[in-house]
C-alpha positions as CSV (number, residue, x, y, z in Angstrom):
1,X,21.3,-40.1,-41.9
2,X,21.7,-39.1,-38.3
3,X,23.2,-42.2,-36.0
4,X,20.5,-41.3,-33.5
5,X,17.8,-41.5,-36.0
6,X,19.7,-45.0,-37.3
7,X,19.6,-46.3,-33.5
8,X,15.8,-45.7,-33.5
9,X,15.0,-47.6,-36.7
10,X,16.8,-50.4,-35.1
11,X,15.7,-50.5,-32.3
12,X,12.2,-50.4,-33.2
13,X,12.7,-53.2,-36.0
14,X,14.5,-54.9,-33.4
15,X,11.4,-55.4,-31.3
16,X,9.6,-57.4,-34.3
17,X,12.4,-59.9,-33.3
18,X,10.0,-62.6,-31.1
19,X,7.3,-62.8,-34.3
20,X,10.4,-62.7,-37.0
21,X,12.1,-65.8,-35.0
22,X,8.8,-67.9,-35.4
23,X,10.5,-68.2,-39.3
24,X,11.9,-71.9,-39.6
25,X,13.1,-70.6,-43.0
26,X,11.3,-73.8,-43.9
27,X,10.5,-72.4,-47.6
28,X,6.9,-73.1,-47.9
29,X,6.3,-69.5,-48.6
30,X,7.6,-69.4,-51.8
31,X,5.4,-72.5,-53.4
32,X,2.3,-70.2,-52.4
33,X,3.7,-66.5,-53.3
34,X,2.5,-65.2,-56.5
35,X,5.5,-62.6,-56.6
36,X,8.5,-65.4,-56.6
37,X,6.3,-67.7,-58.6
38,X,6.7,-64.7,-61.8
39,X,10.3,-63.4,-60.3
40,X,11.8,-66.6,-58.9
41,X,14.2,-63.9,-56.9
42,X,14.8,-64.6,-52.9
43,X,13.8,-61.2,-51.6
44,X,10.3,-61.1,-53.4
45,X,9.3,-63.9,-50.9
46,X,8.3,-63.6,-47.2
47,X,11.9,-66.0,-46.4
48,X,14.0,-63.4,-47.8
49,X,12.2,-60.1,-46.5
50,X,11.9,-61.6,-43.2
51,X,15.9,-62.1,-43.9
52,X,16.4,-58.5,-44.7
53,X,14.7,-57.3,-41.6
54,X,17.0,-59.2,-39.6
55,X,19.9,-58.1,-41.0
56,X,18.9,-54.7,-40.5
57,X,18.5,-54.7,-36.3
58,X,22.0,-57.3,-36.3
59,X,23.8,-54.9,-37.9
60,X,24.8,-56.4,-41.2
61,X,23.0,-53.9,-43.5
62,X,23.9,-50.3,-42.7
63,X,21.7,-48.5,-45.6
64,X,18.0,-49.4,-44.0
65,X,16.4,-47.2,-46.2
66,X,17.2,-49.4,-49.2
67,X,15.5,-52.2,-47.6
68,X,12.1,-50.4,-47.9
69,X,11.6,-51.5,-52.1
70,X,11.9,-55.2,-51.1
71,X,9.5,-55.0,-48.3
72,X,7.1,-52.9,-50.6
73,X,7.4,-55.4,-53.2
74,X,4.1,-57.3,-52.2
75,X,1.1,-57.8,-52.8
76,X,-0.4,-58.5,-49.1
77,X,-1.7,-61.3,-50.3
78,X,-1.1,-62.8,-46.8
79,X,-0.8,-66.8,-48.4
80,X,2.7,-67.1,-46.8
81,X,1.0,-66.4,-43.7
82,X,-2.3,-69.0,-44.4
83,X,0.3,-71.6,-45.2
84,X,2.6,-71.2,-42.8
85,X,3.1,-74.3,-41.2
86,X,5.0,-72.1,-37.9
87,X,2.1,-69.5,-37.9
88,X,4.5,-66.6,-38.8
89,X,2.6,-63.1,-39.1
90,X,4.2,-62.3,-41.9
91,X,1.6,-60.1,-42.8
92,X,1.7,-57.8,-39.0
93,X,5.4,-58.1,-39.6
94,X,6.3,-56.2,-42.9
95,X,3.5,-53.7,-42.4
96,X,5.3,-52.5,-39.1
97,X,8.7,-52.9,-40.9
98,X,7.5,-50.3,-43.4
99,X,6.2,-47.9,-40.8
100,X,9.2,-47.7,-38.8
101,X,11.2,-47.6,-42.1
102,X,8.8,-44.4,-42.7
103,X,10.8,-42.8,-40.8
104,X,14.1,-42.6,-43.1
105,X,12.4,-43.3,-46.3
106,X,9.4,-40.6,-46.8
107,X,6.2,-41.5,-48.9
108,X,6.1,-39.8,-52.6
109,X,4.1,-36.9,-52.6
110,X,1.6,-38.4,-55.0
111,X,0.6,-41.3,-52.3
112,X,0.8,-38.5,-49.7
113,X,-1.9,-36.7,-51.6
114,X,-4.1,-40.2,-51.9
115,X,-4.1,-40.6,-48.5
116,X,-4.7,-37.2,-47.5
117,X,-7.6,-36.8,-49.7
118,X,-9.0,-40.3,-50.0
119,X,-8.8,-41.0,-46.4
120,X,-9.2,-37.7,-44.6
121,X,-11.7,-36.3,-46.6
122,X,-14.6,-38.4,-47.6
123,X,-17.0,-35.9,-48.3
124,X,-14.6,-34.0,-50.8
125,X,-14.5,-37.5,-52.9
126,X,-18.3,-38.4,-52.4
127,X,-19.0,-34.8,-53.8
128,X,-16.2,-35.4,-56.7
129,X,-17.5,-38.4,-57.6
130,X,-19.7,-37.1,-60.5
131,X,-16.7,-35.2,-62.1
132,X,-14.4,-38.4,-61.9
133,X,-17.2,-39.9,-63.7
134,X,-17.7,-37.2,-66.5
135,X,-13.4,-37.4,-66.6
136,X,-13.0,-40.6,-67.0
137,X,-16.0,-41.0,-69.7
138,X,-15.1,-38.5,-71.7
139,X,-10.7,-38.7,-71.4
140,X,-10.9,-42.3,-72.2
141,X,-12.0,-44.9,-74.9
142,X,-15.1,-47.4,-74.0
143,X,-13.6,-50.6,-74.8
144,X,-16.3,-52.5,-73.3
145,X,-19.7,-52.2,-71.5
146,X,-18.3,-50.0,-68.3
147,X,-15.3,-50.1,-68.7
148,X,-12.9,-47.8,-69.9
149,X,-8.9,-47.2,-71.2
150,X,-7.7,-43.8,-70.6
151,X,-6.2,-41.4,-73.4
152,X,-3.7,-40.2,-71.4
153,X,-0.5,-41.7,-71.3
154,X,0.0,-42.8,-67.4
155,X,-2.7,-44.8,-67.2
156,X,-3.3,-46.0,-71.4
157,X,-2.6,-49.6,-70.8
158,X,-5.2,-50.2,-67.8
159,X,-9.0,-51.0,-68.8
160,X,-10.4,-49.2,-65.9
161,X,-14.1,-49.9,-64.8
162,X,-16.0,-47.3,-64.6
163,X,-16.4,-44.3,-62.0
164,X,-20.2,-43.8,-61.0
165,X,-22.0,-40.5,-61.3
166,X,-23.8,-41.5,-58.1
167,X,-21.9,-42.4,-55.5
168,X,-23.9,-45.9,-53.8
169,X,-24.1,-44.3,-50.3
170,X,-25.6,-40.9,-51.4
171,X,-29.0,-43.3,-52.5
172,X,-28.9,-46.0,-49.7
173,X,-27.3,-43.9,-46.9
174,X,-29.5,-45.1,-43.6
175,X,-31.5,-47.1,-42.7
176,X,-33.4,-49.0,-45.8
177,X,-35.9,-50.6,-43.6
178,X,-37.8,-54.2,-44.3
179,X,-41.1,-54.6,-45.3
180,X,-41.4,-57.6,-42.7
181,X,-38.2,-57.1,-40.8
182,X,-36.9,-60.0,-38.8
183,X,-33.0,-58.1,-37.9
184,X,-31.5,-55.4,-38.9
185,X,-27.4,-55.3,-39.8
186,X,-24.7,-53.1,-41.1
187,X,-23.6,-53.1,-44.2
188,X,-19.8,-51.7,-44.7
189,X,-19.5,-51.0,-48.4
190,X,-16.1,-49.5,-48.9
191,X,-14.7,-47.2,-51.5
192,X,-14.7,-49.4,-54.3
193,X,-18.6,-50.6,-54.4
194,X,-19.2,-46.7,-52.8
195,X,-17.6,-45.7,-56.3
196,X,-17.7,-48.0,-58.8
197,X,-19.8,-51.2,-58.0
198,X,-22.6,-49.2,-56.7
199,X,-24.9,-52.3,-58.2
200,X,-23.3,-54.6,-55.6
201,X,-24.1,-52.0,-53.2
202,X,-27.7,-52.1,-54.3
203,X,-28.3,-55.3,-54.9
204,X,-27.1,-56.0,-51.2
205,X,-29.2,-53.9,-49.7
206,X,-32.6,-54.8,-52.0
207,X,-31.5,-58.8,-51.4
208,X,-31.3,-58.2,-47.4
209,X,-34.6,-56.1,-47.5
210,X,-36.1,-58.9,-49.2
211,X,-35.1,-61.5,-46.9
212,X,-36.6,-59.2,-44.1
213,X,-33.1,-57.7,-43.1
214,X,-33.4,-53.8,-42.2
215,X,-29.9,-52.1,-43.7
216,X,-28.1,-49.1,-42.2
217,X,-25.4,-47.8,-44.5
218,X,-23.3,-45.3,-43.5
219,X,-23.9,-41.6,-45.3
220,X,-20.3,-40.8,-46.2
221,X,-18.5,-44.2,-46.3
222,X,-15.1,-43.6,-44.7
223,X,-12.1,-45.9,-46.3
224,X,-11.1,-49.1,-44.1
225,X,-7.6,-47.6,-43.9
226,X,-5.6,-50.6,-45.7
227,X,-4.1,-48.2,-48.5
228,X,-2.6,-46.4,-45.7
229,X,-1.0,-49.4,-43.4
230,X,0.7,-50.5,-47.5
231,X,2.0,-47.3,-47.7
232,X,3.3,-47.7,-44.6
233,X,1.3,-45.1,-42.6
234,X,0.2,-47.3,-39.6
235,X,-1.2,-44.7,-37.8
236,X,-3.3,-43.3,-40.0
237,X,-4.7,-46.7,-40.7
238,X,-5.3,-47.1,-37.2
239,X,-7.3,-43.6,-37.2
240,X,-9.5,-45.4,-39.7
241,X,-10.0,-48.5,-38.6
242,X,-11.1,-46.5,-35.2
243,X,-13.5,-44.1,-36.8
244,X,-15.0,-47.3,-38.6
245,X,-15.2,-49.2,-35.5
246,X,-17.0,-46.3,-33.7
247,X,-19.9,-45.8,-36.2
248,X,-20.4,-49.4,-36.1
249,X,-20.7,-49.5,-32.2
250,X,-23.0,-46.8,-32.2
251,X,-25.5,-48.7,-33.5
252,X,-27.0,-50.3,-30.6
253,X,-29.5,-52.6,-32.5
254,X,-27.4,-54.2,-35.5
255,X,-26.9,-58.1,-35.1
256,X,-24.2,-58.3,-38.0
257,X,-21.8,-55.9,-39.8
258,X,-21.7,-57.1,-43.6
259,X,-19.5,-56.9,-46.0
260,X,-18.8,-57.8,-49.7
261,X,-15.0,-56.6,-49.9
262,X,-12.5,-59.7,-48.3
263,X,-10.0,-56.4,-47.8
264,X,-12.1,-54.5,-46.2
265,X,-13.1,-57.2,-43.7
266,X,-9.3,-57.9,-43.6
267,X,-8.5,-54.6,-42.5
268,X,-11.4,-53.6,-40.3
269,X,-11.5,-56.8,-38.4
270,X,-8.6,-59.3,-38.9
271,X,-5.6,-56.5,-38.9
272,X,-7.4,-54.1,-37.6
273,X,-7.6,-56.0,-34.1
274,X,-3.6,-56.2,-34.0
275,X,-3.1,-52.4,-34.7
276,X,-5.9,-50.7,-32.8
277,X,-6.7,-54.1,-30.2
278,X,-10.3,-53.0,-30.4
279,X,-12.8,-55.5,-32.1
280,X,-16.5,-54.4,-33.5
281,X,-19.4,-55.5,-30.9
282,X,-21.2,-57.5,-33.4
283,X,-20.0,-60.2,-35.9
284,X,-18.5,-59.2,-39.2
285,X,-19.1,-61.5,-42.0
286,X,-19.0,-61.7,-45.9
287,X,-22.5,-61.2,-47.7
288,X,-22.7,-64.5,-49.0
289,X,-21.7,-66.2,-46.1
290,X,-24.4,-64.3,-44.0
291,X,-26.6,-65.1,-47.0
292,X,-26.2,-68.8,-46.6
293,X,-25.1,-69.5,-43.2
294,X,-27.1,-67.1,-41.1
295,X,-30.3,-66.7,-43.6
296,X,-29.7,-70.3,-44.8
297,X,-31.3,-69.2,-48.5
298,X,-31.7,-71.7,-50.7
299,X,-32.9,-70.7,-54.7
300,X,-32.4,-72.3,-57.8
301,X,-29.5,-71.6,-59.7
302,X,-30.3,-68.8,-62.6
303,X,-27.3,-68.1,-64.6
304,X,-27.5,-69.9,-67.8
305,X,-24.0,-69.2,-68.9
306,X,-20.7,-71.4,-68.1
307,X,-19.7,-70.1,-65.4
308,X,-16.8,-70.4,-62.9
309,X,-15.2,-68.9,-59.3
310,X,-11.8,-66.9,-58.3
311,X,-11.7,-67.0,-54.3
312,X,-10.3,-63.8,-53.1
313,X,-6.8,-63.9,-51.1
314,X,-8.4,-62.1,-48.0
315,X,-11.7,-64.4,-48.1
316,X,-12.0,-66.4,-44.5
317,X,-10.3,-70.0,-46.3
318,X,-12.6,-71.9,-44.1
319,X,-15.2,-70.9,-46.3
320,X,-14.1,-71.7,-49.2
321,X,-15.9,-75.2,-49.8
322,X,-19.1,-73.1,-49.2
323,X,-18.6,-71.1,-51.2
324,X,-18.2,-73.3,-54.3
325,X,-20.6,-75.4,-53.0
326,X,-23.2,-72.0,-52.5
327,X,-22.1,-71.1,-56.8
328,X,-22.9,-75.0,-57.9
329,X,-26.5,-75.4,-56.0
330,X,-27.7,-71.3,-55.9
331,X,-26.4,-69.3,-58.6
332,X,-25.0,-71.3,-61.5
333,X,-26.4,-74.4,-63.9
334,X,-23.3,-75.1,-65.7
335,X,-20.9,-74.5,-62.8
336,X,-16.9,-75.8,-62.0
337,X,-14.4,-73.8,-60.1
338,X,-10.5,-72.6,-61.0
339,X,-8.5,-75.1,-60.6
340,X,-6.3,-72.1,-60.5
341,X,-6.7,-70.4,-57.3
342,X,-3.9,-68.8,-57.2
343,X,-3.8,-64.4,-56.6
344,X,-5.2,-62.2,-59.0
345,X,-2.3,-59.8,-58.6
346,X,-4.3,-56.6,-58.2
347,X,-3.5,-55.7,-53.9
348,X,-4.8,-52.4,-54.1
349,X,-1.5,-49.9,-54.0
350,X,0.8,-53.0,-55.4
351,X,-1.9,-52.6,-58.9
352,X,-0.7,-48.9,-58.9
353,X,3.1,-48.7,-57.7
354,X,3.6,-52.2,-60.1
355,X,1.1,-52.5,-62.8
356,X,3.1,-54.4,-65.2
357,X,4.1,-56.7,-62.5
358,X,0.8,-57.1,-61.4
359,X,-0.9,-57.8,-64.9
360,X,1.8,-60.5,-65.2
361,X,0.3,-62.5,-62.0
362,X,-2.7,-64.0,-63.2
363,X,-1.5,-65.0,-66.5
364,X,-2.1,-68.8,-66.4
365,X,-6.2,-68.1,-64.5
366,X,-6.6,-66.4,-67.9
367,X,-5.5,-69.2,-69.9
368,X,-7.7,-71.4,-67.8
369,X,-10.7,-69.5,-68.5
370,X,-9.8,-69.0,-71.8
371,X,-9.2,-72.6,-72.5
372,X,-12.1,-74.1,-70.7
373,X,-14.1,-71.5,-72.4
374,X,-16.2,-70.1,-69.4
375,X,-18.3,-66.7,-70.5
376,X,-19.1,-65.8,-66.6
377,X,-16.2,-65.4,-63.8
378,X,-17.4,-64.5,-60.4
379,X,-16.0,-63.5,-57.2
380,X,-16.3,-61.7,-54.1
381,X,-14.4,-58.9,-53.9
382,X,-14.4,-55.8,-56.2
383,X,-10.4,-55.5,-56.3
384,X,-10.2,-59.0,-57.5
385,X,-13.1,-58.1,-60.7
386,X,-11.5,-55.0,-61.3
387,X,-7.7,-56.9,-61.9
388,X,-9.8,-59.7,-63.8
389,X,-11.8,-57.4,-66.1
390,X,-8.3,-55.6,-67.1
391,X,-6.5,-58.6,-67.7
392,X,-9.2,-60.2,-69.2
393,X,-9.8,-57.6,-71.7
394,X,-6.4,-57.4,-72.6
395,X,-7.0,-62.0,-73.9
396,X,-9.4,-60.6,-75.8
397,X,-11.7,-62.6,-73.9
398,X,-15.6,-62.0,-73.6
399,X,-15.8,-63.4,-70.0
400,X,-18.0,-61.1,-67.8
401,X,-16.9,-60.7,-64.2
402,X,-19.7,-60.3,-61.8
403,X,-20.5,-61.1,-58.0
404,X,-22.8,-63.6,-57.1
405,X,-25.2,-61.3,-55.4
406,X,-26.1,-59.9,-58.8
407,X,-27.8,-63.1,-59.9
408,X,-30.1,-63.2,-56.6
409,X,-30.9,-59.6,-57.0
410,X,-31.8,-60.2,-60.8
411,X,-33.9,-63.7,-59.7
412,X,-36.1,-61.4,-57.1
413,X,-36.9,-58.7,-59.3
414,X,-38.4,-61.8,-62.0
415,X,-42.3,-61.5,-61.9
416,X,-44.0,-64.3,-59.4
């Protein structure tokens, strides 16, 4: 490696230095990190990463590249940085440590061509979308209703929900007007419920429309850009976040942009604001929160079943009591939480790069649900019921994994 190239890296990691010495080295990170909870190794927690960095722009480690498997070790969970009691940004931190280390340590080809399709050409994949589905279907063994385990030997172990024939946005793209409108909103799908949970995406938009809430989807759903900033492209996720942004600001008569992905809203707003220090014009805000807090619906629970909740890493924690409390009165008779609350495990890339590592995460919520016998686990966010189905599966365990939106969606479309 060139010196100059070397003196770069350094001096660029060197600049993180004001949010890295916020670190009291306290230790509270590791009671909440799933990663050192199943490795119990130093550097899988935020302590020792941050620790790395440092050593890196002091000149104790020579060898930067090498640094780059420890910081991509993670699943961007982001509880370090929730539970932080000196308000680290652990989170802003390692994802501008990988980009800089970018720079010495190139992506594999294989997550250069995810990134270059996925994110840079959205139409390509919308158009795809009905091949994926026929591949999938008819390369893999049904092992469940919707869900799949591929023949082929990379991906044999994972129980893989199913690709749709029908991509969601290629139905409800525009404006799905309201009988008796009272506001109209955006609602910001993402890839996963563009691809796969397309019924989220339609019971969304039928739910609004019934509580008098116009929709405009977008046509061709453009990723929030997270996948890139974990690969450690940050400029390419800031070209997303940005072209995201701009669609929502050009429409002038939304009040809210929804969403029903705790990533996405994680990306697009919460991260998204410290890379591109642009902000969308309008509030952003989960489905069920706008649901309860903004429509303030209140219908009588439906689901028979026992039923119980996983809270998603990237959902707003202040919400969280609502949230249970929204499950108990609204959408479930015989209703109690997780006690285990911990992370599923999935993070997107991290379920890809480290999916034996990943499965291991979530070990003991299994037990739990197993144990306490519930036959209906919901939650939030698709990432989180695609890692649950998977591991779920592989208990031999019956439970179906659903968001809550489903149950209002099948409640409206009851006669009377």
């Amino acid at each position: 490696m060139k010196d100059n190239k070397v003196d770069e890296i350094v001096k660029e990691l060197k600049e993180l230095e004001p949010l890295i010495m916020q670190c009291s080295k306290c230790g509270t990170c590791q009671s909440v990190c799933p990663i050192y909870d199943k490795d119990l190794i130093e550097t899988s927690v935020a302590r020792g990463k941050l620790a790395l960095i440092e050593a890196i722009y002091e000149g104790r480690i020579e060898e930067a590249q090498r640094i780059f498997k420890h910081l991509d070790y993670c699943v961007m969970c982001t509880r370090c940085k929730q539970y932080c009691p000196s308000g680290v940004s652990t989170d802003e931190i390692f994802l501008r440590a990988k980009s800089i280390l970018r720079k010495i340590k190139e992506l594999p080809n294989w997550q250069k061509a995810v990134l270059k399709i996925i994110m840079q050409k959205p139409t390509l994949v919308a158009k795809t979308a009905p091949l994926m589905h026929i591949g999938l279907k008819f390369g893999s063994k049904q092992v469940k209703e919707d869900v799949f385990k591929p023949l082929f030997k990379e991906f044999s172990q994972r129980n893989i929900v199913s690709i749709k024939s029908r991509p969601f946005t290629s139905k409800y793209g525009g404006l799905n007007k309201a009988k008796e409108e009272k506001m109209r909103v955006i609602f910001y799908p993402g890839c996963a419920i563009t691809y796969i949970y397309t019924n989220w995406g339609e019971a969304i938009v039928e739910v609004l429309n019934y509580y008098g809430v116009s929709v405009y989807v977008p046509k061709t759903n453009k990723c929030c850009g997270i996948p890139a900033a974990t690969m450690g492209d940050l400029d390419l996720y800031k070209q997303m976040v940005n072209k995201n942004l701009d669609w929502f600001d050009s429409i002038e008569d939304a009040s809210y942009i929804i969403t029903a992905c705790p990533t996405c809203q994680y990306g697009l707003n919460d991260m998204g604001q410290k890379i591109t220090k642009r902000k969308a014009k309008v509030p952003m805000m989960d489905i069920v929160v706008f649901l309860k807090e903004v429509l303030s619906i209140d219908i009588e629970p439906q689901e028979e079943e026992k039923s119980t909740l996983h809270i998603p890493c990237h959902y707003e924690r202040e919400k969280d009591n609502m949230l249970k409390e929204f499950m108990s009165k609204n959408i479930a008779k015989d209703f109690s939480s997780l006690e285990n609350q911990s992370c599923c495990g999935f993070g997107g890339t991290f379920n890809i790069k480290y999916y034996k590592d990943s499965g291991e995460i979530p070990k003991s919520k299994t037990q739990e649900i197993k144990e306490k016998g519930f036959k209906k686990l919901f939650t939030p966010c698709p990432g989180c019921a695609m890692q649950l189905s998977d591991v779920l599966i592989k208990e031999n365990l019956d439970t179906k994994v659903m968001h809550p939106i489903e149950v209002i969606y099948e409640g409206i479309k009851k006669p009377g």
